[in-house]
Each structure stands twice: as structure tokens, then as C-alpha cells.
N, C-alpha and C positions, 0 to 999 in steps of 0.2 A: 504494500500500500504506500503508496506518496500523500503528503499531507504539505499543504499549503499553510502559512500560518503568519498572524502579525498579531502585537501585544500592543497592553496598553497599562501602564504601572501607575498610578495618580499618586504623587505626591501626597503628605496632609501638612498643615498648618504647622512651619518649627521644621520642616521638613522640605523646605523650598531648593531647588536648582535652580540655575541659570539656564536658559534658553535662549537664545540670542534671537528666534525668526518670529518666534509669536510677539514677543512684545509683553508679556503680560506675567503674574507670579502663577509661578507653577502650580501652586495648591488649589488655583481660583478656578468654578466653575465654566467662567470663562474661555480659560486655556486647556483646559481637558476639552471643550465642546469643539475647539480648531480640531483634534488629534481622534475626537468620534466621527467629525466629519473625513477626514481622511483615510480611518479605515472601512467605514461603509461605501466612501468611492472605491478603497484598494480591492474589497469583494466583489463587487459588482465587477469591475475589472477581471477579479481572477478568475468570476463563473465564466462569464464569457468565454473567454478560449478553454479554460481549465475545470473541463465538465465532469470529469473520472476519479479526479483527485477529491480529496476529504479536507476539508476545510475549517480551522480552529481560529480560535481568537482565546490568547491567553490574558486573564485582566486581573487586578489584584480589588477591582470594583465588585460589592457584593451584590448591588443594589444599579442594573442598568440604567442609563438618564435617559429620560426626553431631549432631544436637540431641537429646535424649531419646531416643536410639535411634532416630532418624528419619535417613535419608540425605537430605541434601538435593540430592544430584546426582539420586539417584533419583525423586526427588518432582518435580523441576522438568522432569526427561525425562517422566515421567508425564506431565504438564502441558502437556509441549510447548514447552516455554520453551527459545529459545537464550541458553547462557550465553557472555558474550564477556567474555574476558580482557584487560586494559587497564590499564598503570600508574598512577600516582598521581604525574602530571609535575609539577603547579604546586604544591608546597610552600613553606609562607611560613617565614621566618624564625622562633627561638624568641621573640623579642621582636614579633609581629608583634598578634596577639592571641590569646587565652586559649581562648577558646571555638569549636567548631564550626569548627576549622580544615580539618577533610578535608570542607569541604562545596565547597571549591577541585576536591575531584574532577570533578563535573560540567561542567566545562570541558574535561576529558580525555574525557570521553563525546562533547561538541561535536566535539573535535578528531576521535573515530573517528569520527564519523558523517559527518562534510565528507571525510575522506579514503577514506572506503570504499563511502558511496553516491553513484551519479552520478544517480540517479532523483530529480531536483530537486522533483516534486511528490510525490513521499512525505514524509507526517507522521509527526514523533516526539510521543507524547508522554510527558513525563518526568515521575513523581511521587514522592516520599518514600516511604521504605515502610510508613511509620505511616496509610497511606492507607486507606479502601475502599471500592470500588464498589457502590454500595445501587441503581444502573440503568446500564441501558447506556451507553456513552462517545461513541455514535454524534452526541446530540447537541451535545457538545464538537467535534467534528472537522465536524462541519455550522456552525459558527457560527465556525470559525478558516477555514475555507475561504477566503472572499472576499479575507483578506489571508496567508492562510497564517500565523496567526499569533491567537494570545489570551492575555490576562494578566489574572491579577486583583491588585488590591490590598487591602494593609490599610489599612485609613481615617483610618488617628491625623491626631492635630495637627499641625504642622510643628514644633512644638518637642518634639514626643516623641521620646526616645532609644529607639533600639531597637540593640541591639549596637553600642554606641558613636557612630554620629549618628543625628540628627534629621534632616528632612526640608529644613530648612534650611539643618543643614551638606551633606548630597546637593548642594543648590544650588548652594553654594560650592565645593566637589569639580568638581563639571560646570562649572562657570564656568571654572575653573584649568587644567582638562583641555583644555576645548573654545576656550578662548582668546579667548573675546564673552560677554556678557551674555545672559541668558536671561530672559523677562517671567513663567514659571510655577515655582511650588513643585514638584520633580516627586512625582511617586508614590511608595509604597516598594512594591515589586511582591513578590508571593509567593514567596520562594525554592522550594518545595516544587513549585512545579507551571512548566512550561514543556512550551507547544505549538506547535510553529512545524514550516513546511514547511525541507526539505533544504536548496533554495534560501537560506532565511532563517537557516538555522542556517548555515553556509558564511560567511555575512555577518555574523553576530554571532561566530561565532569568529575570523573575519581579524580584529574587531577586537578579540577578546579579545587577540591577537596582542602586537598595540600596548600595548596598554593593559598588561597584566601588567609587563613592566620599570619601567613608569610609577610603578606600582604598590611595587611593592620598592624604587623611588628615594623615592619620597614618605615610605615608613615608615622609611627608614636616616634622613632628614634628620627624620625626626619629625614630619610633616605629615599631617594628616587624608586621608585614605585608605579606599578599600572593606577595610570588615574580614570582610566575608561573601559568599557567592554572589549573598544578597539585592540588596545594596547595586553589585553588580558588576553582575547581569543589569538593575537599572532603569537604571542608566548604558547600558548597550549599548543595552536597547529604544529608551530615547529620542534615542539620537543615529539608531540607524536610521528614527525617524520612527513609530515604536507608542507608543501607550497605552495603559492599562488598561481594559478592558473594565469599564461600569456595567450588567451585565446578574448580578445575584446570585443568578439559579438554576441555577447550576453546582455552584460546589463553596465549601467555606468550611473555614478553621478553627476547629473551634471547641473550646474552652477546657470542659473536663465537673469539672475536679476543687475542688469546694468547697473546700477546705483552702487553696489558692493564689487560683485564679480559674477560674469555670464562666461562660461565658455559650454559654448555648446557646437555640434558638429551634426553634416549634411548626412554622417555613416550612421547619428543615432539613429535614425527611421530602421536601422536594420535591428535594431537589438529586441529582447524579447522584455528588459523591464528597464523601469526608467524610475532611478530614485530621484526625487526633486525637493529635495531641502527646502530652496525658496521658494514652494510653491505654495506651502500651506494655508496664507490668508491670498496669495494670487488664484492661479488656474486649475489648484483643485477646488479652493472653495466655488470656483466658478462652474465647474464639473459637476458639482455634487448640488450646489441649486439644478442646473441643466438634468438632469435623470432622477433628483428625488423630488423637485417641484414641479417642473414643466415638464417630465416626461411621462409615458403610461408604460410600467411593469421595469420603471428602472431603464430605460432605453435600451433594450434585450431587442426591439423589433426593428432596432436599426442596423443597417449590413457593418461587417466587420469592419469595411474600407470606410464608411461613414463616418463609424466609433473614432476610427484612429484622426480625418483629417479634423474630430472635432478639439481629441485632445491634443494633439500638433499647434493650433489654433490658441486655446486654450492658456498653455504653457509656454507658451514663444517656442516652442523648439519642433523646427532649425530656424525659422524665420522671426525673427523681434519686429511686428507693423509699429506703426507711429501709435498709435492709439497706447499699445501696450507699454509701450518707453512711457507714455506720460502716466497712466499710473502708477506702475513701478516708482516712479522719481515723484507725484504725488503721495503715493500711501506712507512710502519709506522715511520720506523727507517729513512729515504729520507725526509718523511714532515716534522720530529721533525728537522732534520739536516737546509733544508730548512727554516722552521721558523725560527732558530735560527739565520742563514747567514741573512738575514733581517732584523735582529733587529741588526746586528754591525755598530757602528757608522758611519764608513766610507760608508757601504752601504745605509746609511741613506742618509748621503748627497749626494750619488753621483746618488739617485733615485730621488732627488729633483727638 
């Protein structure tokens, strides 16, 4: 069995992350209803091409919300999605780091899946819910096959920081860990996407196991440390012996919004998933009015080639129109303005 899957970890109150794209504190009803509207677009996506596959949503919510007047327990029963309920066990320290702390979740998804499937050659795979399927996932799960297992990287320098190391301090991490010298730079692998069989995930969680106290002793002592899922999962891949797959028609990040950073390419139309970081309050939330408000049965009756030029459209990618450049530099240029008006004194105390 393959099994499709995206999560959703909500913070609570005392327990906030940094999120850079929503704008908004983690804990707030607000910013969880960006992250419900992007996984009832990422499903709708997956049915589409991804009719055979089994379909999860892991959440640490007990209690599903209304979005817009939308149920989303009802939408995801529609859907056929099982939702499976799962705490939020590996919480890091408040001094631990700032940002993207509940991406720690997915480690709990590892843990339920080692403890609850014994079906060793079933495949998860795990995506972000900022994701979406522009074709079928069949060939992802045909190309993890041979090792029960696929991973992409991002291609930086070794001396690019990405959430506090570089690909150099990774090395120096795994050196410390692993207790020998190692002769490569390693990869920094994509947090957002993870494909691996039963088997393999069993094995990358035992050694999540280990590793987490490791983990929380190195940051009490103030030692360089995995500060994200990212930096966790490339440490596990490579001590189990994977690397990141060079085959780039899959899936990519890519970056659409001018105002910070767009790179985007004419080859994505080939890939089968598109994660889109900055699209959450742009062209998915436009997506996701477009087939939950204006469409009938979730836009299922429109042709494949339809679906895709509408999310092409949507997302600027490959094409950025004029219209889209000025929102982008409206909305963006509003939440920086926004933040800022927030943080003046005076507004400080008179929100108290």
C-alpha cells in the first residue's frame, strides 16, 4: 500500500514559532486556518491524479475547525482521508531555537507509523501542506522503490546558513555524533518531502530515538545542534547509508514571490509536485476559494489540462502577469508595514 500524507501540528499559547510567510503568531486561530486551507487544497490535488493511494492527515488537533464555514472533518470524510490523532512528543526547549519548532512533529508521525504498521513494504509519503500535485505521485513511488526510499536536496554552498548551519557545520555535527571523520560535505535534504518504505522508517526512527537526548544535551551545553526537521532527517539519511537523489523531475521548491525571492523555471511544468512556501496567503489561498467556493464537487469535473493551467495561473509559475507582481508587492509591502505598526511603543501599551 502507498499512502499519501500531510500534517498539521498547532502550536498553543507559550508555545509560539516563528513563521516568516503567514505573518501572524503561531498559536492564533488565524494562522492555523492559512495551513487548513492548504491542506484541503493539497487533497483535493492528491485525489485527482492519486486515486489508489490511501490518504492521511496526521494532526495533533483533537477537535477539527470550521474555516469559512467549511467543516473540515466533513471535507476530509468526503475525501476519504483518514485523520489520525497523534501528540506532539519531541518539544525542544524555549531557548532551543526561534523558528519552525513544531516541524519536530514529524518525528511523532515516524514514531506512529513504526508502531502501528507491520506491513514493512508499504510506502509513506510525507509532504508539507503548502504542496501540490500538478500529476500523478505514481512516479515518485516507482523510483523510491529499489531502495524504499528518495530524497531531494537543496543545492546551496556548504557555507550557506540555512536555519542556523551551513552544510559545513552539518559536517561537524555528524563528525561529533558519529565519533570518525567523514571525507563528504553532506547534503541538506528537503525537510518538506520524505518517502521511505515502513521498513526504513522503523530504522530512521530507532535512530531518531538516540539521537533526540543527544540532541537536548548539545543545546543545554550550547553546542551546535539540528535546529530543524531538515537538519535532523539529513543526519538520519546518511548515517543509514541514502543520499539525495540527482534526478530533478520530481518535485522542487520553488520561491514565486518577487518582493523577497522568485526563482522559478519553464522545466517546472514537468515535475509531479510543487512545494510553494510563498504561496500560502497568495495562489493557494486563491485555489482553495476557486474549488471550495465557486466550484461544484471541489473542481473534480474539470479536465486535468484545465486543473493545471488554472494552478500555473494561480501561483505565477512559470509566468509572473503584471496583475500578480502588484499584489505580491501590495500584500507583502501591508504585512511588513503592519508588523512594524505593532511593535511601536505606544501601540504596545495601548494593546495591553
Amino acid at each position: 500500500m502507498n499512502y499519501i500524507c500531510t500534517w498539521l501540528c498547532a502550536d498553543k499559547k507559550g508555545e509560539e514559532s516563528v513563521f516568516f510567510q503567514t505573518g501572524e503568531v503561531s498559536s492564533s486561530q488565524k494562522h492555523q486556518n492559512i495551513y487548513w486551507r492548504c491542506i484541503l487544497l493539497f487533497y483535493i490535488s492528491s485525489k485527482r491524479f492519486n486515486k489508489q493511494e490511501k490518504h492521511l492527515l496526521f494532526t495533533n488537533v483533537s477537535q477539527l475547525p470550521i474555516v469559512d464555514n467549511i467543516s473540515v472533518k466533513d471535507v476530509l470524510t468526503n475525501l476519504d482521508v483518514e485523520v489520525i490523532h497523534t501528540d506532539f512528543k519531541y518539544k525542544t526547549p524555549g531557548n532551543y531555537f526561534g523558528s519552525f519548532q513544531n516541524q519536530f512533529y514529524e518525528f511523532s508521525i515516524l514514531e506512529y507509523i513504526s508502531k502501528n504498521n507491520q506491513h514493512d513494504k508499504d510506502n509513506y509519503l510525507i509532504v508539507d501542506s503548502d504542496c501540490i500535485f500538478i500529476k500523478p505521485a505514481q512516479r515518485l513511488f516507482d523510483a523510491a522503490a529499489p531502495q524504499g526510499f528518495i530524497s531531494f536536496e537543496d543545492p546551496v554552498k556548504p557555507d550557506y546558513v540555512i536555519n542556523g548551519l551551513s552544510r559545513n557545520d552539518l559536517k561537524t555535527v555528524y563528525q561529533e555524533l558519529l565519533g570518525t571523520e567523514i571525507s563528504e560535505i553532506p547534503s541538506y535534504h528537503l525537510g518538506e518531502f520524505l518517502l521511505c518504505s515502513v521498513q526504513n522508517i522503523k530504522n530512521i526512527y530507532a535512530d531518531f530515538e538516540q539521537l533526540w537526548p543527544q540532541l537536548l544535551d548539545r543545546n543545554a551545553k550550547g553546542l551546535m545542534k539540528f535546529n530543524e526537521e531538515a537538519h535532523t532527517l539529513s543526519y538520519l539519511y546518511f548515517k543509514n547509508g541514502f543520499r539525495a537523489s540527482t534526478d530533478a523531475s520530481f518535485m522542487r521548491r520553488i520561491w514565486t514571490n518577487p518582493v523577497f525571492y522568485r526563482e522559478v523555471r519553464k522545466s517546472d511544468l514537468e515535475l509531479v509536485l510543487w512545494h510553494l512556501p510563498s504561496e500560502k496567503i497568495f495562489g493557494i489561498q486563491t485555489l482553495y476559494n476557486l474549488f471550495f467556493h465557486q466550484s461544484k464537487n471541489y473542481g473534480f469535473r474539470i479536465s486535468d489540462q484545465k486543473y493545471q493551467e488554472l494552478v500555473q495561473k494561480a501561483v505565477s509559475v512559470p509566468r509572473l502577469s503584471f496583475k500578480m507582481r502588484l499584489k505580491y508587492f501590495a500584500v507583502s509591502y501591508y504585512k511588513a508595514l503592519k508588523k512594524r505598526f505593532k511593535k511601536l511603543p505606544v501601540v504596545k501599551r495601548l494593546s495591553k
